[in-house]
SEVO-916229 format. One record per residue (C-alpha): x, y, z. Coordinates in steps of 0.5 Angstrom, whole numbers, padded with zeros to 4 digits, always signed. Last residue first. Layout:
residues N
XYZ...
This chain:
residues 187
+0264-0127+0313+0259-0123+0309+0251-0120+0312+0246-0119+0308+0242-0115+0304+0244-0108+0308+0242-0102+0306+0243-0098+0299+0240-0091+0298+0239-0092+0293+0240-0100+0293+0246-0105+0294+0249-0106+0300+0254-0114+0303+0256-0113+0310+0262-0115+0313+0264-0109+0317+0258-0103+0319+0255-0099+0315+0254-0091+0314+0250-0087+0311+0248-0085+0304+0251-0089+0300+0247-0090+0293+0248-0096+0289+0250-0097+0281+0254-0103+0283+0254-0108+0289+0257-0105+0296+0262-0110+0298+0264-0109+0305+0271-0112+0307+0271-0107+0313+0267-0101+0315+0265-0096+0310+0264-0090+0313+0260-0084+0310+0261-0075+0312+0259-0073+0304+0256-0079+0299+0258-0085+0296+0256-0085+0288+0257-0093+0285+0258-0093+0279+0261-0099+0278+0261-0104+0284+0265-0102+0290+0270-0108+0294+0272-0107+0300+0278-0110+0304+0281-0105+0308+0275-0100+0311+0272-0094+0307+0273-0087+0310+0269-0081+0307+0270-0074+0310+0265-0069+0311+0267-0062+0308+0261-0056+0308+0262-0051+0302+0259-0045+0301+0260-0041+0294+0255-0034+0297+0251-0038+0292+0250-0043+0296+0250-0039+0302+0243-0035+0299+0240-0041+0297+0239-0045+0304+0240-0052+0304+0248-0051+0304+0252-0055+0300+0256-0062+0301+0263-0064+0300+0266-0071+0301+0263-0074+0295+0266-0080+0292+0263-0082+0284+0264-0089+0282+0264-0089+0274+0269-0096+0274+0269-0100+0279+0273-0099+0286+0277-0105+0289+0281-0105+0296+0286-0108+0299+0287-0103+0303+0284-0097+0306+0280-0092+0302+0280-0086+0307+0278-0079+0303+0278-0073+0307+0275-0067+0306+0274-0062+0301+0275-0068+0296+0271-0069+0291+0273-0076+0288+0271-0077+0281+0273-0085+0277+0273-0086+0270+0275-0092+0270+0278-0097+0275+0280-0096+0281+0285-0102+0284+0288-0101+0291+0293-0106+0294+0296-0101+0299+0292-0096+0302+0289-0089+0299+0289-0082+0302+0285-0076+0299+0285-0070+0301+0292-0068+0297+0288-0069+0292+0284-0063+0291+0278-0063+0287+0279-0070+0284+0279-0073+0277+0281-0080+0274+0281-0082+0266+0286-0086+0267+0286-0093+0271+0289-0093+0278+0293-0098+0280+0297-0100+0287+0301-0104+0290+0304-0099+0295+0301-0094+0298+0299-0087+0296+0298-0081+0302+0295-0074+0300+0294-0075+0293+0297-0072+0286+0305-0072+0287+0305-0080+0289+0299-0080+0283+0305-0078+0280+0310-0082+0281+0306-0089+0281+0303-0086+0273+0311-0086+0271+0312-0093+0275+0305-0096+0272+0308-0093+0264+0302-0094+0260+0303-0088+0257+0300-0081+0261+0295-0078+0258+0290-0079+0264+0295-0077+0269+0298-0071+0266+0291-0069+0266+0290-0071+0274+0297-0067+0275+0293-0061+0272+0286-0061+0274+0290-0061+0281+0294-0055+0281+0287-0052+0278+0284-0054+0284+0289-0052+0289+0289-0046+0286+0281-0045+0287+0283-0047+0294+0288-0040+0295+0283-0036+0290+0277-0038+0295+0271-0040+0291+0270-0047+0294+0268-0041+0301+0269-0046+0307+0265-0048+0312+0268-0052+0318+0271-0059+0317+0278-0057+0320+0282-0058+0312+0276-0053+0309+0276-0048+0315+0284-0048+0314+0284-0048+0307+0279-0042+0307+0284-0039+0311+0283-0038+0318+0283-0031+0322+0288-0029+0328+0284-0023+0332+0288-0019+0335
């Protein structure tokens, strides 16, 4: 007999998943609510700690994050110690998101570790395609960032604001643009 995946399953092995599953759409709305206690909670950085501990696969020590901020899932997001996010952040975590630590994220950066089929007819069937993103210790992002499915960032990189990431780069680099490329190289 054969044994069937869940979505979830599908969706946590990198496999095409259906996003409308009633399982995930669950999680999404377990997600929302954690992510809305988040966004009003007090200026209490024990309080929002706690629940961002609650909310994300793995959070470190040191950490602060600065409401509004909104995920997909949540526990597919896993962040290192020192982290600072500033404002009105959206991480779209299908697959997992590495953020390493010591690590800046401006306000407005979008992560996206999901894409979507080219053909119409799987898109409308709800398909999703997980790719994860991994950004290094040390990295610096510029507001309004967007950092798209299956990327990785190497370590102390910074990636100038309002940059497109489409690929992949290296440690100790400097990228700007859409799509971003390297201006230069960092020690």
């Amino acid at each position: 007999m054969e044994n069937r995946r869940s979505e979830r399953e599908k969706m946590t092995m990198g496999e095409p998943f259906f996003t409308n599953d009633p399982q995930l759409m669950d999680d999404k709305k377990n997600a929302r609510i954690l992510c809305s206690r988040f966004n009003n909670s007090p200026e209490d950085e024990v309080l929002r700690h706690k629940l961002l501990k609650e909310l994300l696969g793995q959070c470190g020590e040191k950490i602060a994050v600065k409401p509004p901020f909104h995920c997909d899932y949540g526990y597919n997001i896993f962040v290192g110690d020192d982290f600072f996010m500033n404002f009105d952040c959206v991480f779209l975590d299908a697959a997992p998101i590495r953020i390493g630590k010591h690590c800046m994220i401006g306000p407005k950066t979008c992560i996206y570790a999901i894409g979507h089929p080219l053909e119409a007819e799987a898109r409308r069937k709800k398909v999703g395609i997980p790719k994860p993103v991994t950004i290094g210790d040390d990295v610096w992002i510029g507001g309004g960032v967007t950092i798209l499915p299956g990327v990785s960032i190497g370590n102390n990189t910074v990636i100038a604001a309002s940059s497109v990431v489409t690929k992949s780069f290296p440690d100790h680099v400097l990228i700007a643009g859409s799509p971003a490329r390297i201006i230069k190289k960092l020690q």
